[in-house]
C-alpha positions as CSV (number, residue, x, y, z in Angstrom):
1,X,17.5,-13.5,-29.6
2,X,20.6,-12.8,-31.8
3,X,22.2,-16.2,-30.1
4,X,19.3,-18.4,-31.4
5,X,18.8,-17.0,-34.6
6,X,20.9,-19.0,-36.6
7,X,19.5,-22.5,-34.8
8,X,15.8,-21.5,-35.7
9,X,16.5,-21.5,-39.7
10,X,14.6,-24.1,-41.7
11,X,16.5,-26.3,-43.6
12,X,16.5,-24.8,-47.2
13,X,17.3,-21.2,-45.7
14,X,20.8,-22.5,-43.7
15,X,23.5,-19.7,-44.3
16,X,26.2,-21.3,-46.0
17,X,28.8,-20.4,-43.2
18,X,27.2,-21.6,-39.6
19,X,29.1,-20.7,-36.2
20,X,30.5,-23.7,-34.6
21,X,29.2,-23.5,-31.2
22,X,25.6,-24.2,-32.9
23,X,26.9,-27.1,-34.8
24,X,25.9,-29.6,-32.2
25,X,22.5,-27.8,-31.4
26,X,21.5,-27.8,-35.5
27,X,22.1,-31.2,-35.3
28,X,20.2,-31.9,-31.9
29,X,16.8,-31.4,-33.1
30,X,14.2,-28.8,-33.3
31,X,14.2,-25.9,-31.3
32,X,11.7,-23.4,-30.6
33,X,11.5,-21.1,-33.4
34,X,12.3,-17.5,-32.6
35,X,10.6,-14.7,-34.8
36,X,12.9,-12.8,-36.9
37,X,12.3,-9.2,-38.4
38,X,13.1,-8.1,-41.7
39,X,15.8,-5.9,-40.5
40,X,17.5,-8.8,-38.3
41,X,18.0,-10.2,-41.6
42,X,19.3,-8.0,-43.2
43,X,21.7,-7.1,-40.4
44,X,22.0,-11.0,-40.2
45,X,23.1,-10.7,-43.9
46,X,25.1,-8.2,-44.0
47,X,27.2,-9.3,-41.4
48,X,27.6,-12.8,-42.6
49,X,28.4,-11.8,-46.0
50,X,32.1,-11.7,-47.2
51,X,33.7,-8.4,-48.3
52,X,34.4,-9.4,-51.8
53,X,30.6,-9.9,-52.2
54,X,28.8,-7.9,-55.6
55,X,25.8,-7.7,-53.9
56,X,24.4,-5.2,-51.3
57,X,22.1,-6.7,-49.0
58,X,19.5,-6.6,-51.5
59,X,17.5,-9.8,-51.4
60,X,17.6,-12.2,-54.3
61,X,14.1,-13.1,-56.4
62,X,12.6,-16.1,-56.1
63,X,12.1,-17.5,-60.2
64,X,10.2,-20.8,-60.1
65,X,9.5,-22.9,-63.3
66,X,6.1,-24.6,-63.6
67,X,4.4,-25.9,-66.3
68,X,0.5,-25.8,-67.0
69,X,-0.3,-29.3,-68.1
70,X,-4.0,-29.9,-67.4
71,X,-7.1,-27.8,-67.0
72,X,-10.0,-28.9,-64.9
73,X,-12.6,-28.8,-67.3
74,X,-15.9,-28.1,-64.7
75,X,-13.9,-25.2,-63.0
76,X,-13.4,-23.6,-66.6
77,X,-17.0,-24.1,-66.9
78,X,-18.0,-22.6,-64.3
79,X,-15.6,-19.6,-64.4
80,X,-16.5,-19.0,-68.3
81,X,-20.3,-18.8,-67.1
82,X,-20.1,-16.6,-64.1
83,X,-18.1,-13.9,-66.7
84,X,-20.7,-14.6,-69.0
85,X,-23.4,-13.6,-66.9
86,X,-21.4,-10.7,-66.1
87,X,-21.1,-9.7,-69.3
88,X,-24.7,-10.4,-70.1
89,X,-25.5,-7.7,-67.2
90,X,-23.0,-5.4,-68.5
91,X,-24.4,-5.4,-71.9
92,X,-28.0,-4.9,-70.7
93,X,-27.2,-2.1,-68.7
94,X,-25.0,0.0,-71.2
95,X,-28.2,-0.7,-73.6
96,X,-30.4,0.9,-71.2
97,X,-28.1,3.7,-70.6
98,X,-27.4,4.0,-74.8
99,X,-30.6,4.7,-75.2
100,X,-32.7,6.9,-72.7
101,X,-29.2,8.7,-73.7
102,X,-30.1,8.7,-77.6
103,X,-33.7,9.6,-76.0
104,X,-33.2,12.5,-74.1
105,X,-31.0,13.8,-76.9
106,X,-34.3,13.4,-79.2
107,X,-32.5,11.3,-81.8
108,X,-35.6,9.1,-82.6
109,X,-37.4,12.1,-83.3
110,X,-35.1,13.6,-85.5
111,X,-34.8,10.3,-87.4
112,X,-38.2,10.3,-87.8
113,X,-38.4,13.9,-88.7
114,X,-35.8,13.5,-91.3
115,X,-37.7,10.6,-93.0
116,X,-41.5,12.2,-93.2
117,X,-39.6,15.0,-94.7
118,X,-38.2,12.9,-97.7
119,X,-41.7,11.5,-98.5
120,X,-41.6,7.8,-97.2
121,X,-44.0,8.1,-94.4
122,X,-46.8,6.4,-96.0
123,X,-48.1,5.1,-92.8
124,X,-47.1,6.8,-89.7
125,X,-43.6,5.7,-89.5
126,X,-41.9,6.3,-86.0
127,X,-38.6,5.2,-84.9
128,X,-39.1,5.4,-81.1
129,X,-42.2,2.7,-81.3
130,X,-40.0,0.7,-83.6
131,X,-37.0,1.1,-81.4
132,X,-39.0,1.3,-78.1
133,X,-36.5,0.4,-74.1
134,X,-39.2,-2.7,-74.0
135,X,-38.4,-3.8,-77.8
136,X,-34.2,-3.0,-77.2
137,X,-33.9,-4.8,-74.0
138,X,-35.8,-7.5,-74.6
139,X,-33.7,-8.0,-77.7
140,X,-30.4,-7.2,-75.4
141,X,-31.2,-10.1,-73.1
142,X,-31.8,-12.6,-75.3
143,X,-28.6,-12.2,-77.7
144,X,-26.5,-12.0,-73.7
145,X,-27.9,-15.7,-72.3
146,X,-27.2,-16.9,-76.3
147,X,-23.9,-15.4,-75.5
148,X,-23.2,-16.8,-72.3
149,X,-24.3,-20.5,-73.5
150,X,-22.0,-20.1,-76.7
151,X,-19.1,-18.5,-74.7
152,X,-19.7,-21.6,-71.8
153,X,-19.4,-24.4,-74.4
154,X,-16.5,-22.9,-76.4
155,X,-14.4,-22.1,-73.4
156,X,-14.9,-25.6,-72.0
157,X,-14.2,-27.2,-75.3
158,X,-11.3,-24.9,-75.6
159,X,-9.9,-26.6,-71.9
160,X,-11.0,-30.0,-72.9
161,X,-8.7,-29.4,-76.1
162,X,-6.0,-28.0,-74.7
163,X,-6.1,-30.9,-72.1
164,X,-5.3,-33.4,-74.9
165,X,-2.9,-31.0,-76.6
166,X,-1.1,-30.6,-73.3
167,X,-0.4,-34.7,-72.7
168,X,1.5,-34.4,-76.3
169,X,3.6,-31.7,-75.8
170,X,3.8,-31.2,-72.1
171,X,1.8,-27.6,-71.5
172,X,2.7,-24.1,-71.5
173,X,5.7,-23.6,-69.5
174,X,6.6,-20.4,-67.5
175,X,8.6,-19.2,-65.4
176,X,7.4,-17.0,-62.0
177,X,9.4,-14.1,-60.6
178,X,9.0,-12.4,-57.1
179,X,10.0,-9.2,-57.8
């Protein structure tokens, strides 16, 4: 296995140093590829490597440049709404759990306590038929689809804008590390 090791490297991963008795069988064709470990490698490295070398055997990140040019408008779309719905259930859930909290505390009936006591309760005023779980999530689910239509449309107009911006000036560019 150590013998074929160097013959089974893919062309961009040639060391730069190759034994000459597997000159001719590089240059032969393909043969069959021979699975190499993480330690062979190294060991690979290490041995191959000159003595004057800075490095250690540690291996060397990969940084690639790429550019972000266009944005497929229907995925955005799509994307945008699915985290809108989310959202939407988010929201109706923490309202729920807001207030049978604000509930069980008794807040609602202290409010309304508090204001009979000042003199304005002309008619039977009482915050917890005003502000009743019916009234609240009813009023939750309709301001989350609102949201999740608005947040749908902006975010594709958004990519739609950026598409045209990006054909000017090129994209954002950025640069990947594998650390």
């Amino acid at each position: 296995m150590s013998d074929n090791r160097e013959e089974n490297v893919r062309e961009g991963d040639r060391p730069a140093a190759i034994r000459p008795e597997h000159r001719e069988s590089l240059n032969e064709g393909h043969a069959p590829r021979v699975a190499r470990s993480v330690l062979n490698q190294r060991a690979e490295h290490e041995r191959d490597r000159s003595p004057r070398s800075p490095r250690r055997g540690t291996p060397r990140a990969r940084r690639m440049n790429l550019s972000l040019t266009r944005l497929d408008a229907w995925s955005v779309a799509k994307v945008t709404f699915l985290l809108g719905v989310a959202g939407g259930i988010i929201q109706i859930v923490a309202a729920a759990l807001v207030w049978a909290l604000l509930n069980a505390v008794g807040v609602f009936d202290q409010v309304t306590q508090i204001v009979s006591s000042t003199g304005l309760d002309s008619s039977g005023f009482n915050l917890s038929d005003v502000f009743s779980i019916s009234t609240v999530l009813s009023a939750v689910t309709i301001f989350s689809i609102i949201e999740v239509i608005l947040f749908t449309l902006l975010s594709t107009i958004i990519a739609l804008l950026y598409n045209v911006v990006s054909s000017l000036v090129g994209g954002v560019h950025m640069t990947l590390g594998d650390d």
